[in-house]
FIMAR-474628 format. One record per residue (C-alpha): x, y, z; residue in three letters; residue number from 0. Coordinates in nm, 2 decimals, always signed. Example, Ala and Ser with C-alpha at 12.3 -4.5 7.8 and 13.67 -1.06 7.14 Angstrom:
REM residues 2
{east: +1.23 north: -0.45 up: +0.78 r: ALA k: 0} .
{east: +1.37 north: -0.11 up: +0.71 r: SER k: 1} .
This chain:
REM residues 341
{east: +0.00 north: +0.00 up: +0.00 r: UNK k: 0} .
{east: +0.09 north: +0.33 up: -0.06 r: UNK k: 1} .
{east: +0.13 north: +0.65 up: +0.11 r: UNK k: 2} .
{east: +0.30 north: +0.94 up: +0.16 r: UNK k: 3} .
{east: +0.55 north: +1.01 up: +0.45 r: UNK k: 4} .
{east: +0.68 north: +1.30 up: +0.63 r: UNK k: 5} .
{east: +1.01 north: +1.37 up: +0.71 r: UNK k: 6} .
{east: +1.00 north: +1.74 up: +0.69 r: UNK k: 7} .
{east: +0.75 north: +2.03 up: +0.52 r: UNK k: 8} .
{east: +1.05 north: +1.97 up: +0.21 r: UNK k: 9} .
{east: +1.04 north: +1.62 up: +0.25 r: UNK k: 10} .
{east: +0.76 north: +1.37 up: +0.19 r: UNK k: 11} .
{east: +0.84 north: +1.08 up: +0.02 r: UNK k: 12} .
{east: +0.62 north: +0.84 up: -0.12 r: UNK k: 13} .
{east: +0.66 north: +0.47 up: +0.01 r: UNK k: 14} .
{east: +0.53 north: +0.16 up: +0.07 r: UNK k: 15} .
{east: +0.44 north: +0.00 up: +0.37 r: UNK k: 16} .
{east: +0.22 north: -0.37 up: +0.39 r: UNK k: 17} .
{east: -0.13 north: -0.37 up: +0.34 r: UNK k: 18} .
{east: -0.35 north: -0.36 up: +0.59 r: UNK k: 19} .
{east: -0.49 north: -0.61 up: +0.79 r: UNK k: 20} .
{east: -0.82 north: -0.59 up: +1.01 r: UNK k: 21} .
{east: -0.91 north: -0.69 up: +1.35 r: UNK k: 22} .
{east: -1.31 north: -0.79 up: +1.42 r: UNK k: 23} .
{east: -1.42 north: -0.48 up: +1.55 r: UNK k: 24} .
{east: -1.27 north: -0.28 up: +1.26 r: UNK k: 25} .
{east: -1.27 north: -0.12 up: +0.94 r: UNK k: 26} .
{east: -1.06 north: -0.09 up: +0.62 r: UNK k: 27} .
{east: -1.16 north: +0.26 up: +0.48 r: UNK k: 28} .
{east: -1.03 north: +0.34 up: +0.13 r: UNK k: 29} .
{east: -0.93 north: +0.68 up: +0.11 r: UNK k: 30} .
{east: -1.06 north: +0.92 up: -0.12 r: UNK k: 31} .
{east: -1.01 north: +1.24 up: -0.03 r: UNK k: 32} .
{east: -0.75 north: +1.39 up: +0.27 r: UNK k: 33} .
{east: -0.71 north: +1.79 up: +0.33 r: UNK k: 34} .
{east: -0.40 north: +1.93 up: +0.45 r: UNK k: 35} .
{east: -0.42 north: +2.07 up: +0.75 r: UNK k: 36} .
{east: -0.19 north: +2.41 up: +0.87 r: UNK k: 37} .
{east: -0.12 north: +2.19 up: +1.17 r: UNK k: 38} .
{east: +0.05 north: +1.96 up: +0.97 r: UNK k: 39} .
{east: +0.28 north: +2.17 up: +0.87 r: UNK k: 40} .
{east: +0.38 north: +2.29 up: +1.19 r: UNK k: 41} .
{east: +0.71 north: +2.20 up: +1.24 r: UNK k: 42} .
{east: +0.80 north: +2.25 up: +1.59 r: UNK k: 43} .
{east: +0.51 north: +1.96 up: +1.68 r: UNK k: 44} .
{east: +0.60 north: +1.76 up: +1.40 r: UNK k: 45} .
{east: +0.95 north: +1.69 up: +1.35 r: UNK k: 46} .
{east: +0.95 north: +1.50 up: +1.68 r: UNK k: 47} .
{east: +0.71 north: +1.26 up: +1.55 r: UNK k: 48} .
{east: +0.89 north: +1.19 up: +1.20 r: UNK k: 49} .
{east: +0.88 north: +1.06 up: +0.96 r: UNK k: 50} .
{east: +0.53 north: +0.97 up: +1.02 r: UNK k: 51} .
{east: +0.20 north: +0.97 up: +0.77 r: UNK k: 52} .
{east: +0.00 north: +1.25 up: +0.87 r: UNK k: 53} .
{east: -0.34 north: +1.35 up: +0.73 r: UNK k: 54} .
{east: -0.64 north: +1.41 up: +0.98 r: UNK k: 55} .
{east: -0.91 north: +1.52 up: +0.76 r: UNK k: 56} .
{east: -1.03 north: +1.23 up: +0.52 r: UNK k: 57} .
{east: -1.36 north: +1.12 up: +0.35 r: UNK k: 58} .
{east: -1.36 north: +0.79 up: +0.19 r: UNK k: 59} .
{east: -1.56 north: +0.45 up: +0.12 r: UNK k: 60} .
{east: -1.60 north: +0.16 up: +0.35 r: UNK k: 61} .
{east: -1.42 north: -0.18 up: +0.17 r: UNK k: 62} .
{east: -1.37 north: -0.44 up: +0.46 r: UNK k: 63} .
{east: -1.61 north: -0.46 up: +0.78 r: UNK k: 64} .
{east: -1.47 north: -0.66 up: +1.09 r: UNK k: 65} .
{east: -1.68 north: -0.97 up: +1.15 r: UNK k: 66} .
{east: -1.84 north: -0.79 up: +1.50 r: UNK k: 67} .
{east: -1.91 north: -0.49 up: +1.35 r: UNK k: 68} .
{east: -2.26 north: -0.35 up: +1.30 r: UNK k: 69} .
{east: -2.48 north: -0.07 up: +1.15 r: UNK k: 70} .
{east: -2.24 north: -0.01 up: +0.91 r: UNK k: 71} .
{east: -2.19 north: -0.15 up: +0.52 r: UNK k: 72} .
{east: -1.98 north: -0.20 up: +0.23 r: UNK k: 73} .
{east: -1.94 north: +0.06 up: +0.02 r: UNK k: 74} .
{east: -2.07 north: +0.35 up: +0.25 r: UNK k: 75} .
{east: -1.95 north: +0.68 up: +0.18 r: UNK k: 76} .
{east: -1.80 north: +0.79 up: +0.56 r: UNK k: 77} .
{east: -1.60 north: +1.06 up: +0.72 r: UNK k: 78} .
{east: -1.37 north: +0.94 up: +0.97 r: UNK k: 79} .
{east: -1.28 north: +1.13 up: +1.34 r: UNK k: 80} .
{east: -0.92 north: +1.06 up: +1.39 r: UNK k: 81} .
{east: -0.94 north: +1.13 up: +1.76 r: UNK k: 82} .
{east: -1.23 north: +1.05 up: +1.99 r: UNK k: 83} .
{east: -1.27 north: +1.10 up: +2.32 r: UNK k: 84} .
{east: -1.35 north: +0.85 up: +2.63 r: UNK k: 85} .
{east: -1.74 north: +1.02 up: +2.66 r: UNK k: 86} .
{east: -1.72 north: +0.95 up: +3.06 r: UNK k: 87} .
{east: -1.42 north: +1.16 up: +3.23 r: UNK k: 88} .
{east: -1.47 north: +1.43 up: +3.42 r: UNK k: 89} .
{east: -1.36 north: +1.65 up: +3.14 r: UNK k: 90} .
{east: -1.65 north: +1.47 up: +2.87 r: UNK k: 91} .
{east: -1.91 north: +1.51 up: +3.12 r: UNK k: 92} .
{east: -1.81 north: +1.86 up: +3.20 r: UNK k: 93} .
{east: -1.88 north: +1.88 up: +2.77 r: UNK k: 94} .
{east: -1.46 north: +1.97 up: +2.76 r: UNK k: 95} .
{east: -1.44 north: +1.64 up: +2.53 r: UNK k: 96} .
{east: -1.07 north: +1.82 up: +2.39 r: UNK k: 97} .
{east: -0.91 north: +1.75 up: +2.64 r: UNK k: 98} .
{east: -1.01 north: +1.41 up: +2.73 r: UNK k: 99} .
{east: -0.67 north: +1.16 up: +2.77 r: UNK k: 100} .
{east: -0.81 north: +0.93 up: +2.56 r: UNK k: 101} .
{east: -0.90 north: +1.22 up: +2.28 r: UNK k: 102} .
{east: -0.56 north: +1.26 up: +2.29 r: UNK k: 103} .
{east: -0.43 north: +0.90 up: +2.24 r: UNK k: 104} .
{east: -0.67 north: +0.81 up: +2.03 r: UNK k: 105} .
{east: -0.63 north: +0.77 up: +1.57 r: UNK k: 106} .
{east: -0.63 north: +0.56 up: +1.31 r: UNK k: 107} .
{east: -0.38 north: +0.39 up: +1.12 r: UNK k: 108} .
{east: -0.16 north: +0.52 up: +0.96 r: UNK k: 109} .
{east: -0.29 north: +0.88 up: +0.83 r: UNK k: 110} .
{east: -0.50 north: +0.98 up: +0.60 r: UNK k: 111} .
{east: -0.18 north: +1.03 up: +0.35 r: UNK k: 112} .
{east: -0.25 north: +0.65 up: +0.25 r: UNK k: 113} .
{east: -0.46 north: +0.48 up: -0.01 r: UNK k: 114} .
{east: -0.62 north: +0.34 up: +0.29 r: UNK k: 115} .
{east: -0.66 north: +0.34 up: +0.70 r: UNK k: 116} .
{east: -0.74 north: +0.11 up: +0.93 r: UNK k: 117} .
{east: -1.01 north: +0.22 up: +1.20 r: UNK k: 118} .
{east: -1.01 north: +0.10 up: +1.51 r: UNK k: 119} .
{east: -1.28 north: -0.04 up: +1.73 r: UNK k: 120} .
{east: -1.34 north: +0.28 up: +1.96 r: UNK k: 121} .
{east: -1.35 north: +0.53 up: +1.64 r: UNK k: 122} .
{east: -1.59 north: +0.27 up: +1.49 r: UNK k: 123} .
{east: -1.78 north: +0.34 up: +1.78 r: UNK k: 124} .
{east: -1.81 north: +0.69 up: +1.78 r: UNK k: 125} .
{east: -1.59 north: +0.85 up: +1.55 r: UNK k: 126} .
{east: -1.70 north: +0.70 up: +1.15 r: UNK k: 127} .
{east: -2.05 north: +0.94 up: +1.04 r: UNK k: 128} .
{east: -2.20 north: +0.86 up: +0.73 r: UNK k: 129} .
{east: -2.14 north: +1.15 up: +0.47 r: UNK k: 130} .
{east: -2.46 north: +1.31 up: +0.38 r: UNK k: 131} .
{east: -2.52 north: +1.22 up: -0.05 r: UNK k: 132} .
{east: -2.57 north: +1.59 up: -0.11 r: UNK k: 133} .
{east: -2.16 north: +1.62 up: +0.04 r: UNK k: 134} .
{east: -1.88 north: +1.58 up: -0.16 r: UNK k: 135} .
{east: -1.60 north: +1.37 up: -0.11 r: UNK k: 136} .
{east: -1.40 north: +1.68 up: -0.14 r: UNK k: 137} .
{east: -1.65 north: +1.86 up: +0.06 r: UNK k: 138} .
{east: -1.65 north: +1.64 up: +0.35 r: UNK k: 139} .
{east: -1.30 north: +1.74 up: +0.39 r: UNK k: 140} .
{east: -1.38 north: +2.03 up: +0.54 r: UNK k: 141} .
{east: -1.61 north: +1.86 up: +0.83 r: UNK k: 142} .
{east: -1.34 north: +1.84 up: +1.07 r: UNK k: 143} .
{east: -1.19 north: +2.22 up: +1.08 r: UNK k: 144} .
{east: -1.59 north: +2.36 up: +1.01 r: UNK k: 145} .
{east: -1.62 north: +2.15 up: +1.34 r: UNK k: 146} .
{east: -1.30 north: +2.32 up: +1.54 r: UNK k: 147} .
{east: -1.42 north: +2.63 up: +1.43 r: UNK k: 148} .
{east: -1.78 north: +2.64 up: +1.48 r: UNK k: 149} .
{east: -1.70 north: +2.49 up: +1.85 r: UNK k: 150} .
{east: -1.47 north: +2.81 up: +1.91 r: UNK k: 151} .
{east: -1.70 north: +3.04 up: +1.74 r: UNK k: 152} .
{east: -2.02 north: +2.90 up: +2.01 r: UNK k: 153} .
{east: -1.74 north: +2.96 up: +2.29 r: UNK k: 154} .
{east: -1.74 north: +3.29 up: +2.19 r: UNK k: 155} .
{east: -2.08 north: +3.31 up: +2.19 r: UNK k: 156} .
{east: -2.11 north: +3.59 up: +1.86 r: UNK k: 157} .
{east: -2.43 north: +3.74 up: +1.83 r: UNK k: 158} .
{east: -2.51 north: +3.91 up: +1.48 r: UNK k: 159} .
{east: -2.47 north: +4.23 up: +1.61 r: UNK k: 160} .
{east: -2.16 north: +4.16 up: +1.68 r: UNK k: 161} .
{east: -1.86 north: +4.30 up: +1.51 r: UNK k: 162} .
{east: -1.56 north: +4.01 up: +1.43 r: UNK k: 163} .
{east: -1.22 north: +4.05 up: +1.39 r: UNK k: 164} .
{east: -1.00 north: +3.77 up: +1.23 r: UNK k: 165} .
{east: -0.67 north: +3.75 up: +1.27 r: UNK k: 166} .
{east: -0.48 north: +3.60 up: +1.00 r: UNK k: 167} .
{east: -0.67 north: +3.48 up: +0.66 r: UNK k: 168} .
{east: -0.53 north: +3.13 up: +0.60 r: UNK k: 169} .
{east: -0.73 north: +2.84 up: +0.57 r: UNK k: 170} .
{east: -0.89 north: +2.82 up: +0.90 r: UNK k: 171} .
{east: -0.91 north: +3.22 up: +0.92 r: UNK k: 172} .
{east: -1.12 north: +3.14 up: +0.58 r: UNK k: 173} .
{east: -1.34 north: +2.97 up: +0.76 r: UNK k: 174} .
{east: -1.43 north: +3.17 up: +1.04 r: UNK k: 175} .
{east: -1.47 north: +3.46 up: +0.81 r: UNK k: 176} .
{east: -1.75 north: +3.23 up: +0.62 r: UNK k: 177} .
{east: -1.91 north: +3.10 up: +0.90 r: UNK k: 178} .
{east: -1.94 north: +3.45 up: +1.10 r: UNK k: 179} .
{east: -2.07 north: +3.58 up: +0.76 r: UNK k: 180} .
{east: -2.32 north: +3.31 up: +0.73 r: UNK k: 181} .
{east: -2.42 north: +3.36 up: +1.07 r: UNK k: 182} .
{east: -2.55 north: +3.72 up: +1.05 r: UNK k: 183} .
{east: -2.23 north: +3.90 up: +1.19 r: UNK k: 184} .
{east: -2.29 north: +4.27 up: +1.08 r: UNK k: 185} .
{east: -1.98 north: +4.34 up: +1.08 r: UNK k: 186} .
{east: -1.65 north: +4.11 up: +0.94 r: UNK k: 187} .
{east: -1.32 north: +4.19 up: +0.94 r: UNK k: 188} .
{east: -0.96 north: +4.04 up: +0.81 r: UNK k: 189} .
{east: -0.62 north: +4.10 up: +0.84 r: UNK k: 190} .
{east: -0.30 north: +3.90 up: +0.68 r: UNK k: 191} .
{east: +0.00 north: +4.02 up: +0.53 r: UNK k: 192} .
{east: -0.02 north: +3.85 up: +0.18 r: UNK k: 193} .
{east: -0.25 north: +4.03 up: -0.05 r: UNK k: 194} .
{east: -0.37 north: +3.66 up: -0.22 r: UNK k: 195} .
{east: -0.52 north: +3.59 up: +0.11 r: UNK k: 196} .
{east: -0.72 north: +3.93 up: +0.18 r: UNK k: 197} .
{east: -0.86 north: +3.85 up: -0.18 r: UNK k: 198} .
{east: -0.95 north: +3.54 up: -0.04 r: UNK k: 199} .
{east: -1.10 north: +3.70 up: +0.27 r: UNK k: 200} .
{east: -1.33 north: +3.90 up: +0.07 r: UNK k: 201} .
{east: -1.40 north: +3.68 up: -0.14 r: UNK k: 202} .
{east: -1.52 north: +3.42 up: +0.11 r: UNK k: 203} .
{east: -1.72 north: +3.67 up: +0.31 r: UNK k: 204} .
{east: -1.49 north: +3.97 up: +0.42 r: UNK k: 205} .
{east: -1.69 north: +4.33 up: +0.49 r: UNK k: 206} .
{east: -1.31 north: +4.47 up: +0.53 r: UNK k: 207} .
{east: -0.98 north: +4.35 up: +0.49 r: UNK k: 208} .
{east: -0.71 north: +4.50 up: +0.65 r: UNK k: 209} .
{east: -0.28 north: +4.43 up: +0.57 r: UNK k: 210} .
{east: -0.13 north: +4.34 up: +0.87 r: UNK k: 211} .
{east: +0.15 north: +4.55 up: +0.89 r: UNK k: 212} .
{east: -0.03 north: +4.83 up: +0.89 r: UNK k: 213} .
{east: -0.26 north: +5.03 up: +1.19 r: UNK k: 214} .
{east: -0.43 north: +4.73 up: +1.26 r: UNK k: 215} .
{east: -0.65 north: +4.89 up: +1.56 r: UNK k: 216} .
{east: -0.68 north: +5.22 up: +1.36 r: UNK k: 217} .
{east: -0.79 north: +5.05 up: +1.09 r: UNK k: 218} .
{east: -1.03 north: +4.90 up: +1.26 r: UNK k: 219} .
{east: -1.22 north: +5.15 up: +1.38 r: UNK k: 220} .
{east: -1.20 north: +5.37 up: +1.08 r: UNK k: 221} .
{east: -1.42 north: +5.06 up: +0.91 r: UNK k: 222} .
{east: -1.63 north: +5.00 up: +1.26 r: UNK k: 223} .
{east: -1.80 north: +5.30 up: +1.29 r: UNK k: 224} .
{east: -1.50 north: +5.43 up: +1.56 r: UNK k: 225} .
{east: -1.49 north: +5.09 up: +1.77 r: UNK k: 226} .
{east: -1.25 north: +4.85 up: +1.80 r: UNK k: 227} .
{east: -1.40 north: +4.50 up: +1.74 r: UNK k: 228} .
{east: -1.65 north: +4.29 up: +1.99 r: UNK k: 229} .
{east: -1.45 north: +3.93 up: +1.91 r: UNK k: 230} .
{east: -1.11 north: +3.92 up: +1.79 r: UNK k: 231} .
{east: -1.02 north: +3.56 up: +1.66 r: UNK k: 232} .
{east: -0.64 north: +3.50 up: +1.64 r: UNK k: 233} .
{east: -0.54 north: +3.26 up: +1.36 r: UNK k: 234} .
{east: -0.23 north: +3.31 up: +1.32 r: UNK k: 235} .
{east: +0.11 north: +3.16 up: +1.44 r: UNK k: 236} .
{east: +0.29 north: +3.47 up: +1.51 r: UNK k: 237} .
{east: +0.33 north: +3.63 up: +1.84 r: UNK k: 238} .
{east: +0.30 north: +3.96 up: +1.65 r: UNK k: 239} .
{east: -0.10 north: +3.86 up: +1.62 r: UNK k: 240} .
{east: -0.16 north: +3.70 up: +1.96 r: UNK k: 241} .
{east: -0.04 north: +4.07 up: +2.06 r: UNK k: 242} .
{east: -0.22 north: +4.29 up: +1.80 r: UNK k: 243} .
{east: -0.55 north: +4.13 up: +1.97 r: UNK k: 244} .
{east: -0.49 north: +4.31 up: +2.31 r: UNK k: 245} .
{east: -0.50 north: +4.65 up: +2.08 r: UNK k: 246} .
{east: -0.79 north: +4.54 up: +1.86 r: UNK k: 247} .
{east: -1.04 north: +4.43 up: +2.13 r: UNK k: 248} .
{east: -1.32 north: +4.69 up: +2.24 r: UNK k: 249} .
{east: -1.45 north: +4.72 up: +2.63 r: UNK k: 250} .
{east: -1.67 north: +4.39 up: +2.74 r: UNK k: 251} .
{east: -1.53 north: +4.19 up: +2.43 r: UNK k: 252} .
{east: -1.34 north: +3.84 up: +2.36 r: UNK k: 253} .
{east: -1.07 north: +3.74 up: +2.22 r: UNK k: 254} .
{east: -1.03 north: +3.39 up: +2.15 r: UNK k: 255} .
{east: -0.69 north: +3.20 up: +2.07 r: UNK k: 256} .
{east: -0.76 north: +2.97 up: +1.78 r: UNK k: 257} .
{east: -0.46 north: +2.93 up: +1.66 r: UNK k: 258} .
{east: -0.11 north: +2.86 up: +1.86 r: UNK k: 259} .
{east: +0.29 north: +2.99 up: +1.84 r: UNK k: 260} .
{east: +0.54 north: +2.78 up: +1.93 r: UNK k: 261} .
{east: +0.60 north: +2.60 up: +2.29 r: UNK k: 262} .
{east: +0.87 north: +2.85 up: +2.42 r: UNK k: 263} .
{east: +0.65 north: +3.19 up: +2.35 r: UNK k: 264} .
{east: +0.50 north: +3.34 up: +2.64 r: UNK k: 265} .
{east: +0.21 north: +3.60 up: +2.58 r: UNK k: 266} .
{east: +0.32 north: +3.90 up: +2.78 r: UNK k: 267} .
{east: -0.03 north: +4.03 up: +2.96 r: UNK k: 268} .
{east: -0.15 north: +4.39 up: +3.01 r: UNK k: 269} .
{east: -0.44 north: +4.21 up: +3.35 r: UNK k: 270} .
{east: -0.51 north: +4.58 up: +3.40 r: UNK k: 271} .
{east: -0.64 north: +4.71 up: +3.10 r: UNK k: 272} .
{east: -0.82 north: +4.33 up: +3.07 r: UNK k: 273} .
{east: -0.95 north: +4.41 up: +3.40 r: UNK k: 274} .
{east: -1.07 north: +4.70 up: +3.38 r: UNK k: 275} .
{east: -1.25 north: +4.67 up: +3.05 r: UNK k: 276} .
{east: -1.39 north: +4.28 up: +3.12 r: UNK k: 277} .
{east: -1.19 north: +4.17 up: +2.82 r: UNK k: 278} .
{east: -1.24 north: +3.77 up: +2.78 r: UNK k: 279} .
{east: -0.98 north: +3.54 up: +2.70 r: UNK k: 280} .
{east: -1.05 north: +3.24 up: +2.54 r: UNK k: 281} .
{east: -0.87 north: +2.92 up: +2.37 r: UNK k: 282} .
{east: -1.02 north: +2.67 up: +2.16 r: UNK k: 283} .
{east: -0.84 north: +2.35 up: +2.00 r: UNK k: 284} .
{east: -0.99 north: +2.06 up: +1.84 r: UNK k: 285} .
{east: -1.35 north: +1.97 up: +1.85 r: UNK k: 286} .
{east: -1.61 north: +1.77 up: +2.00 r: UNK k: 287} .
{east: -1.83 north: +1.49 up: +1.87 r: UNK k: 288} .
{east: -2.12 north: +1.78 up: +1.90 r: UNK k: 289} .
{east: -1.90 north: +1.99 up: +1.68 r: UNK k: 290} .
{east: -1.89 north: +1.75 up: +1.40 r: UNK k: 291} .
{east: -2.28 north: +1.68 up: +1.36 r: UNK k: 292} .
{east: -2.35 north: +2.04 up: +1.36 r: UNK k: 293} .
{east: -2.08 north: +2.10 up: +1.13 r: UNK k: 294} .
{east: -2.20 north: +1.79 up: +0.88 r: UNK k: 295} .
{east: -2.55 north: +1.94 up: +0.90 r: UNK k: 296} .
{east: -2.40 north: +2.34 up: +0.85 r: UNK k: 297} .
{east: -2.16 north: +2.15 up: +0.52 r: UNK k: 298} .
{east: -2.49 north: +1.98 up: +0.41 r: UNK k: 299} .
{east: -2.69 north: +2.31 up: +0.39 r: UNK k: 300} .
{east: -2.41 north: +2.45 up: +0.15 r: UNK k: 301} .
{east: -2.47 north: +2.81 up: +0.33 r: UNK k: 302} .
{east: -2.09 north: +2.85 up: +0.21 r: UNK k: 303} .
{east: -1.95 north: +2.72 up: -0.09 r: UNK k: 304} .
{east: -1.64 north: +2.50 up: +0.04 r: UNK k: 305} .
{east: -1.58 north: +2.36 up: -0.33 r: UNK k: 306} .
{east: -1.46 north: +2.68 up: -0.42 r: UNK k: 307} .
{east: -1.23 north: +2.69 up: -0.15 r: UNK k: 308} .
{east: -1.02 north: +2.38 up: -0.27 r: UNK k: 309} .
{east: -0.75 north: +2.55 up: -0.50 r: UNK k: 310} .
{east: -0.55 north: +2.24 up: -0.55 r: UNK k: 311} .
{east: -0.61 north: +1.85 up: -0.58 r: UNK k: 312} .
{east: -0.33 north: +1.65 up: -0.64 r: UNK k: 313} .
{east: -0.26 north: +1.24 up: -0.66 r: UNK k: 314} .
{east: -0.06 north: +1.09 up: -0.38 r: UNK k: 315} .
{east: +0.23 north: +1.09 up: -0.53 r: UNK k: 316} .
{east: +0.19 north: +1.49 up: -0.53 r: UNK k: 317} .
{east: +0.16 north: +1.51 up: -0.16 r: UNK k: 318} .
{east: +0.48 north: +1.71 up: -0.10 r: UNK k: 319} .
{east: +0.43 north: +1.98 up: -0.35 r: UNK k: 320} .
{east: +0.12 north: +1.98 up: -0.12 r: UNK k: 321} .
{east: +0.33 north: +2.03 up: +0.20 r: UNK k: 322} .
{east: +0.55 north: +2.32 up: +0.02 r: UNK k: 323} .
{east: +0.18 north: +2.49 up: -0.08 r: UNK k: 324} .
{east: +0.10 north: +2.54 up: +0.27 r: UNK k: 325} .
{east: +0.39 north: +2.57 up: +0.43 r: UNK k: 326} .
{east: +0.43 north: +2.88 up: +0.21 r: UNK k: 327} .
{east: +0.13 north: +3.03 up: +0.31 r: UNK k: 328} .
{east: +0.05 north: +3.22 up: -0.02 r: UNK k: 329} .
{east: -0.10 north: +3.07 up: -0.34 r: UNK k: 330} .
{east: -0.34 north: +2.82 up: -0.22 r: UNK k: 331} .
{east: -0.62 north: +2.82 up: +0.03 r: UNK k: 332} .
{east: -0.72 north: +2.43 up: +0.07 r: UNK k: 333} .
{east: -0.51 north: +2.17 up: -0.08 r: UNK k: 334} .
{east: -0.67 north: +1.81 up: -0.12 r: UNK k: 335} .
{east: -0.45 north: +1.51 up: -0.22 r: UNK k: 336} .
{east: -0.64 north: +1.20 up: -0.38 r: UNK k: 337} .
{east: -0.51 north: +0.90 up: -0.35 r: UNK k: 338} .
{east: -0.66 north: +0.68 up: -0.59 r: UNK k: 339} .
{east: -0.66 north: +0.97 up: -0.89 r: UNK k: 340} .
């Protein structure tokens, strides 16, 4: 079988490895269609881990069903949840599912980079959803970031009156810009440095772009009728953005961390001006099973058109011209590989 594997963001090489084998109370999905995610082209977490297969966002077809295995069939066109979490910790119960242990531990085998992945029993159990007919292969690609971001998104509780800020315009900045949009936000704005990507932004739902380098907080308020915005989403990498949200949020609004830096960055912290103005400060990573339902059912009313946000689709063999596209950060928005094209 074949797949591709990641030594570096320069360096994934297409190999081999044996076919896979199934247990009872397993699957054997083919792969049809894996997105590349930002995350996996963050080095820092990654090159500890390599050379690994990566790919966590996959759609495919269901080819072999474990002999114990029910309610599901041959054939059937699935998304798969790479992690799942345990549904009875103190964490789950508490509905903070993203940082259950066993979320954490939990994927299949070996990546969606692979003609095909082997599912274990407890993703069987709560992590394979039948993908809707009116979804796309390509489409359902999409379900698991639409699901991190709509569970940040309810965290920060927006209300359409609202005015959102996003920080950064790659693809999960894209997708917040979208989903505010879709969601009544009056008032939607971008920043990013690279000029493709504010094209993107207002193409994809944008009021206002801004460029990041320059007066990010005057700009702002020159577009928001003199106030700085009620949620700031950071979706960017660079300290430079997680810092620019302190100056961009107004009295009694929220800033949530979407994306991450590094490990070794510490966010230096003006507590009084947050105190004194009841700024919130929020994180949000992964998502819940919650998350994915109401982000199949948001995909499957096509209130934003996510086929238009795949710029590139490329064979397996393809994978690391792929890695280069979004490691760069400029031409592309969502890259797909195929692995049976």
């Amino acid at each position: 079988m074949r797949v591709a594997k990641y030594y570096n963001n320069r360096d994934v090489r297409l190999e081999e490895i044996p076919d896979l084998k199934i247990r009872d109370d397993e699957l054997l999905v083919k792969v049809i269609a894996s997105g590349i995610c930002g995350s996996d082209v963050m080095e820092w977490y990654r090159l500890k881990k390599a050379p690994l297969v990566l790919g966590h966002e996959i759609t495919g077809e269901i080819v072999e069903i474990g002999s114990s295995v029910k309610n599901f069939k041959l054939n059937q066109r699935v998304f798969v949840s790479h992690h799942v979490p345990c549904n009875a910790c103190r964490y789950c119960l508490n509905g903070q599912h993203t940082v259950c242990d066993t979320l954490r531990t939990t994927n299949f085998f070996p990546g969606g980079f692979a003609e095909f992945i082997k599912v274990p029993a407890i993703n069987v159990d709560r992590g394979v959803f039948v993908l809707p007919e009116n979804v796309s292969f390509g489409e359902g690609t999409f379900i698991e970031p639409l699901a991190c971001v709509m569970r940040a998104q309810r965290m920060a509780q927006i209300k359409p009156c609202d005015s959102v800020l996003v920080l950064g315009s790659g693809m999960s900045g894209l997708l917040h810009i979208a989903l505010a949009n879709a969601l009544g936000s009056i008032s939607v704005i971008a920043t990013d440095i690279d000029d493709y990507r504010l094209e993107m932004a207002s193409k994809f739902g944008a009021h206002d772009v801004i460029n990041a380098k320059d007066d990010v907080p005057g700009s702002v308020k020159r577009v928001n009728g003199g106030r700085l915005a009620d949620v700031v989403i950071v979706c960017a990498g660079a300290p430079a953005a997680f810092e620019q949200a302190l100056d961009c949020v107004d009295r009694a609004g929220t800033i949530i961390f979407f994306g991450s830096t590094g490990p070794d960055y510490n966010l230096p912290l003006p507590i009084f001006k947050i105190w004194r103005d009841g700024i919130r400060l929020l994180t949000s990573y992964g998502a819940s099973p919650r998350d994915i339902t109401d982000s199949m059912g948001f995909i499957s009313s096509h209130r934003i058109d996510l086929d238009k946000m795949i710029t590139h689709r490329l064979k397996l063999e393809d994978a690391g011209l792929g890695f280069s596209l979004v490691a760069e950060a400029k031409d592309s928005v969502k890259v797909v590989i195929e692995p049976h094209k």
